[in-house]
Backbone as CSV, one residue per row, in Angstrom:
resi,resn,N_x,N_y,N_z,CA_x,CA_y,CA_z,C_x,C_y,C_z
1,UNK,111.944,201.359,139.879,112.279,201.381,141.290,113.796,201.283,141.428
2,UNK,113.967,202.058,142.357,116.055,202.239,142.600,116.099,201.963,144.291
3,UNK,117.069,201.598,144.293,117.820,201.205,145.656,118.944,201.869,146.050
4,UNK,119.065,202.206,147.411,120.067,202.768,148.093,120.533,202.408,148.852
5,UNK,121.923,202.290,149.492,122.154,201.228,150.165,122.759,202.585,151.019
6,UNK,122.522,202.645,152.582,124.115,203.027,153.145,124.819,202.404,154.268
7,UNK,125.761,202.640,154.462,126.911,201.872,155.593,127.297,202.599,156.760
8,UNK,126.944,201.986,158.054,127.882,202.862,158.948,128.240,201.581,159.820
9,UNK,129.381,201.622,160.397,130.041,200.532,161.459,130.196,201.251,162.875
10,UNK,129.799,199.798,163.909,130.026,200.574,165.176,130.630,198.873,165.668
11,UNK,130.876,199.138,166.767,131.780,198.228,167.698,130.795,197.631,168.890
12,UNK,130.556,196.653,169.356,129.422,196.452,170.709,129.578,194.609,170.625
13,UNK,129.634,194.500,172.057,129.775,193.107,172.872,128.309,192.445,172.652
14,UNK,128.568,191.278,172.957,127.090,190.435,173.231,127.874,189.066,173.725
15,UNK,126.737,188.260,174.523,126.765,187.023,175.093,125.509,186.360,174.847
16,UNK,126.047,184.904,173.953,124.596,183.957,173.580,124.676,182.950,174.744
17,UNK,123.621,183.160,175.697,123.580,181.873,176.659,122.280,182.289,177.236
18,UNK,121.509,180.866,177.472,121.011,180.403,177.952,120.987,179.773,179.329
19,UNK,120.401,180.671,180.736,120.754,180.119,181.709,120.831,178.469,182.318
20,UNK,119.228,178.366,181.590,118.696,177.041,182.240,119.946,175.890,181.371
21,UNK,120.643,176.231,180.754,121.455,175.096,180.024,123.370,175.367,180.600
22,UNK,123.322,173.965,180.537,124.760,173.836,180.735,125.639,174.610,180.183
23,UNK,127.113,174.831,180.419,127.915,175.389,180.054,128.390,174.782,178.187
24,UNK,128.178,173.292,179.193,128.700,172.110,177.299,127.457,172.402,176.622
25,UNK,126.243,172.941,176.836,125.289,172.800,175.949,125.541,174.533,175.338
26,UNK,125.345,174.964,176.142,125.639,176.699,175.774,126.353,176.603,174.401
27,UNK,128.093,176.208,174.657,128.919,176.366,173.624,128.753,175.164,172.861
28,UNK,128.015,174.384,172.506,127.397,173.284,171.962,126.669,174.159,170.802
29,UNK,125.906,174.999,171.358,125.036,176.007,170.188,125.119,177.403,169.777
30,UNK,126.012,177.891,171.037,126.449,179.276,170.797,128.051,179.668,170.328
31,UNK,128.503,178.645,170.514,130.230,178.267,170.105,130.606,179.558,170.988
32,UNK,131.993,180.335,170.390,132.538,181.359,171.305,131.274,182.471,171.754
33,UNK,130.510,182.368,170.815,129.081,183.791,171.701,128.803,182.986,173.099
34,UNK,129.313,182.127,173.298,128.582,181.787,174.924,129.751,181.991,175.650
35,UNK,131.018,183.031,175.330,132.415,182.608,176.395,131.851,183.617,177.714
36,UNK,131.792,183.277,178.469,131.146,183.663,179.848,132.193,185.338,180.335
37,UNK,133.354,185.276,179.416,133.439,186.609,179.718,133.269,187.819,178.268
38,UNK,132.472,187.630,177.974,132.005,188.411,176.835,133.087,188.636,175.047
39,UNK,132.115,189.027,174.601,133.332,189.505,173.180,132.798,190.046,172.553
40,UNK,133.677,191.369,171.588,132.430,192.058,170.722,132.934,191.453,169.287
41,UNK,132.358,192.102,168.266,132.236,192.284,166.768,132.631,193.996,166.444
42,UNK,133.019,193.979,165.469,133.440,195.211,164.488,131.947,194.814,163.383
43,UNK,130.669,195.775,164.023,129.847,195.683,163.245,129.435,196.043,161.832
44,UNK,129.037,195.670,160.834,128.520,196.543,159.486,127.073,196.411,159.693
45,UNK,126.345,197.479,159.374,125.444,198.116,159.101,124.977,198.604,157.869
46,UNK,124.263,197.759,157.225,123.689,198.419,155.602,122.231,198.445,155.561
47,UNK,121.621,199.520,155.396,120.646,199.936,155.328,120.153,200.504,153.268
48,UNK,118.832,199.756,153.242,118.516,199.793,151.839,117.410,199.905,151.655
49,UNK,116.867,201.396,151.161,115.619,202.099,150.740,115.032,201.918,149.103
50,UNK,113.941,201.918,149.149,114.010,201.777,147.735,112.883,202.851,147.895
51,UNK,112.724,203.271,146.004,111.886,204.699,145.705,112.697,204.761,144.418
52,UNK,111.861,206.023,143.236,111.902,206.885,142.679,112.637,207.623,142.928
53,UNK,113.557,208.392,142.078,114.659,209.652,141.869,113.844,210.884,142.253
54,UNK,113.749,211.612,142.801,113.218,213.182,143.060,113.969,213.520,141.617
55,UNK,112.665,214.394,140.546,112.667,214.681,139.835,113.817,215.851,139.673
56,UNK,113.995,216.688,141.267,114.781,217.871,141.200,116.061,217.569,141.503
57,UNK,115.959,216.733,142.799,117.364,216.745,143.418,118.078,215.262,142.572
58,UNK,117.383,214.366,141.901,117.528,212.919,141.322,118.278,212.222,142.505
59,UNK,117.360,212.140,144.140,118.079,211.435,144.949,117.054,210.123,145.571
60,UNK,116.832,209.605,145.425,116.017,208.085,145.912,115.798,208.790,147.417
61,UNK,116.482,209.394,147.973,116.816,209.423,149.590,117.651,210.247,149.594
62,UNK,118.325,211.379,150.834,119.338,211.858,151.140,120.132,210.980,151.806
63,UNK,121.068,210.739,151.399,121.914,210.164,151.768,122.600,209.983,153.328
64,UNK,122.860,211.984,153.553,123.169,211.776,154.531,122.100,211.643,155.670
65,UNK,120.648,212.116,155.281,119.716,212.258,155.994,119.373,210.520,156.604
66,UNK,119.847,209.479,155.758,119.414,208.544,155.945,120.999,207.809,157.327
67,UNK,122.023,208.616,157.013,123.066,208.182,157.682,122.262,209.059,159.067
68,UNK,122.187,210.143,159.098,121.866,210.456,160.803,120.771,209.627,161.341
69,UNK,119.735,209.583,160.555,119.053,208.003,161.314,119.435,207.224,161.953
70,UNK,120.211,206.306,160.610,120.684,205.099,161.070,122.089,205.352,162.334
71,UNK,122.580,206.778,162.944,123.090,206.669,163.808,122.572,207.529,165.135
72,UNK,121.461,207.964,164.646,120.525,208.686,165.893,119.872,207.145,166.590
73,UNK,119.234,206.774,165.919,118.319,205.779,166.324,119.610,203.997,166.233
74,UNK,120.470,203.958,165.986,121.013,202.821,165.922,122.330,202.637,166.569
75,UNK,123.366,203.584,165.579,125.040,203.426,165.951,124.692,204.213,167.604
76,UNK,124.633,205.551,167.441,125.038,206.228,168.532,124.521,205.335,169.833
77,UNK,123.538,204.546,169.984,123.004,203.829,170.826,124.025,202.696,171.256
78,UNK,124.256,202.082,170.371,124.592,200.793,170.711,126.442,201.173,170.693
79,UNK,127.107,201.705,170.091,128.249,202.060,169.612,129.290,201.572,170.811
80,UNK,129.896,200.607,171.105,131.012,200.795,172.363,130.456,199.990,173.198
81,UNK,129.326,199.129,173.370,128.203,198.902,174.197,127.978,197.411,174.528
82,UNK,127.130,196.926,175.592,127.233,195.343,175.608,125.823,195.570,175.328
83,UNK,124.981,194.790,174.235,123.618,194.498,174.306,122.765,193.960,174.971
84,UNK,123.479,193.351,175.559,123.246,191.908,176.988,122.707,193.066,177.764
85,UNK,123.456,194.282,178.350,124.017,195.208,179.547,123.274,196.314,179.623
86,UNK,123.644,197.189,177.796,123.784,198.437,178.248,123.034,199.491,177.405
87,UNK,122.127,198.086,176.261,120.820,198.993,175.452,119.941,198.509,175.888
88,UNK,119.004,199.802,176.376,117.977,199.751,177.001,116.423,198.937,176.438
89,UNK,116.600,199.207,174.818,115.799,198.961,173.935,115.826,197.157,173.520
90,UNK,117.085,196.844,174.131,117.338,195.329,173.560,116.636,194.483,174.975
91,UNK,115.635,193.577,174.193,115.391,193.327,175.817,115.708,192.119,176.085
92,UNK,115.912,192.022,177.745,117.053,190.603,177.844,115.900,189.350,178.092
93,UNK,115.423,189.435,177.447,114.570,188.403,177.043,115.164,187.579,175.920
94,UNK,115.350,187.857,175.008,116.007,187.585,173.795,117.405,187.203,173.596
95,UNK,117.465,186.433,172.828,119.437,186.878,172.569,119.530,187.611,171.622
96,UNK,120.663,188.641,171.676,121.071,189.219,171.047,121.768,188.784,169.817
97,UNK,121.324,187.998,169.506,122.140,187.605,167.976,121.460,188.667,166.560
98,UNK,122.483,188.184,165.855,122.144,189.466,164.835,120.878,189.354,163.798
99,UNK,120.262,188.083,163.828,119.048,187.986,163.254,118.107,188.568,164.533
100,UNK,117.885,188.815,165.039,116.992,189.480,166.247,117.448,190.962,166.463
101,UNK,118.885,191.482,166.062,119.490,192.882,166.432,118.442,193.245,164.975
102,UNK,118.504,192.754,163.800,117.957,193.098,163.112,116.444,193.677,162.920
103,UNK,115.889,192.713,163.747,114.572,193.427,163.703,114.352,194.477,164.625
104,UNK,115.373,194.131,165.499,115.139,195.652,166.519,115.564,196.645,165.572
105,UNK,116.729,197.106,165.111,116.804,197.460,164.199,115.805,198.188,163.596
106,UNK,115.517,197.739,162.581,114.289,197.458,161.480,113.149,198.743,162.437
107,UNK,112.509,198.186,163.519,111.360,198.972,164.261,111.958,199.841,164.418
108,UNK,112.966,200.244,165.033,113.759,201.690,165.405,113.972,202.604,164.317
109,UNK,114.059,202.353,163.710,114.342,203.437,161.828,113.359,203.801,160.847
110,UNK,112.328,202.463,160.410,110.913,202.321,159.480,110.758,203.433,159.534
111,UNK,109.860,204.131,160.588,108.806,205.625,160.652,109.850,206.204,159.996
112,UNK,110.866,206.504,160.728,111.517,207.735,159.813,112.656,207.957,158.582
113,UNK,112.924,206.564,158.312,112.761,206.436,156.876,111.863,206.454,155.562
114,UNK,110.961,206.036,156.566,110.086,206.239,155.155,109.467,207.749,155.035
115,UNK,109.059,208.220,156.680,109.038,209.766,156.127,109.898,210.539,155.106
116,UNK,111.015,209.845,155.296,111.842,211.025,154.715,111.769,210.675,152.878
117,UNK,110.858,210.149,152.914,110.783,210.227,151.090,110.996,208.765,150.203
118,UNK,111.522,207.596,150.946,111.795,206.503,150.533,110.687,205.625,151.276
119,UNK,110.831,203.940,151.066,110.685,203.187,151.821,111.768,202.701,151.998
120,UNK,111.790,201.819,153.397,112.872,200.920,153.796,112.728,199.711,153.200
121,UNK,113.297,199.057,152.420,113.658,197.568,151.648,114.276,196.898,152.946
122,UNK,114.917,196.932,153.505,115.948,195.714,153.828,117.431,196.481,154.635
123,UNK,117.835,195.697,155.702,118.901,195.824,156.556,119.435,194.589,156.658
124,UNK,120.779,194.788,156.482,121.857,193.953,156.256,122.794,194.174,157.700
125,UNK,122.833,193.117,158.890,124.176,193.365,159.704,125.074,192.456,159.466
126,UNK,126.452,192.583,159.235,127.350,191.897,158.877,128.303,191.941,160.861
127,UNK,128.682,190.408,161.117,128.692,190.208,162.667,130.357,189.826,162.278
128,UNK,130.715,189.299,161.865,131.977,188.853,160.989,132.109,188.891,159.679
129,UNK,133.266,188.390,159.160,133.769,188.830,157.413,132.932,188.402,156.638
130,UNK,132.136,186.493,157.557,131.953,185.195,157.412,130.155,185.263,157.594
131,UNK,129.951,186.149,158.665,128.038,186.184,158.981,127.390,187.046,159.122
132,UNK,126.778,187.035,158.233,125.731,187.963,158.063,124.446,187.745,158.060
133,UNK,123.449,188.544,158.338,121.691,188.220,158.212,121.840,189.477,157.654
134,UNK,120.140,189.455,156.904,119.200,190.586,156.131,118.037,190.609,156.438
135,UNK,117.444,191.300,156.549,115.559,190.808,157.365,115.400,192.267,156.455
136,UNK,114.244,191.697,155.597,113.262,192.261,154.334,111.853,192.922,155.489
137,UNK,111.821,192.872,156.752,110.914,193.346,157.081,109.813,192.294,157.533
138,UNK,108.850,192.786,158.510,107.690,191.367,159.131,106.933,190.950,157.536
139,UNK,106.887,191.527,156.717,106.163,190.652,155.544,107.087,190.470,154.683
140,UNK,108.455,190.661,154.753,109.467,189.959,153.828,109.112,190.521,152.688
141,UNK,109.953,189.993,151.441,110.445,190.281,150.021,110.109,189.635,149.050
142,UNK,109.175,189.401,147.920,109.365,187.990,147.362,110.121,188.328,146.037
């Protein structure tokens, strides 16, 4: 079994708060994600298929086939964007933090990654230099 990893970065705002809670409690748990006038991240995006080499082409995945995905169904969406605001798919039920962007994520890509000849292993968003999550999927990795 081989792994593929690919990368694309996009740019997009979010706000962690909780109405029913104070302002001191907000930034108590959300630190600067709760500053009431928003802030984005310089996002990373790593996406990681695993599979067998195609005997002909020796590619786990197309590479780029797996980059228009991940920006049909992901970057181009969110790219420039407040998640709070202005993706339709993120619902404001939730916070947008990046362990939760992840699984949205994750549902938005599966089907057509794995059509295309791989399975999906695992998505990596990197939110700073400093935080990152990975979500292996609803039945995880062992």
């Amino acid at each position: 079994m081989l792994y593929l990893t690919r990368r694309e970065t996009f740019n997009a705002a979010h706000k962690l708060h909780i109405a029913d809670w104070s302002d001191e409690q907000n930034r108590a748990v959300f630190g600067k994600c709760s500053n009431p006038n928003w802030h984005g991240h310089n996002y990373e995006l790593f996406v990681t298929v695993a599979g067998n080499p195609d005997p002909n082409t020796g590619f786990v995945m197309d590479a780029k086939l797996l980059s228009t995905i991940m920006k049909e169904e992901i970057v181009d969406e969110v790219d420039h964007r407040n998640f709070n605001l202005d993706v339709e798919w993120v619902p404001k039920s939730i916070q947008p933090t990046t362990e939760n962007l992840l699984i949205l994520f994750w549902n938005r890509i599966e089907e057509r990654v794995n059509a295309g000849g791989a399975t999906l292993y695992s998505i990596k968003l990197r939110e700073t230099e400093n935080i990152y999550a990975e979500y292996f999927g609803p039945n995880g990795r062992k």
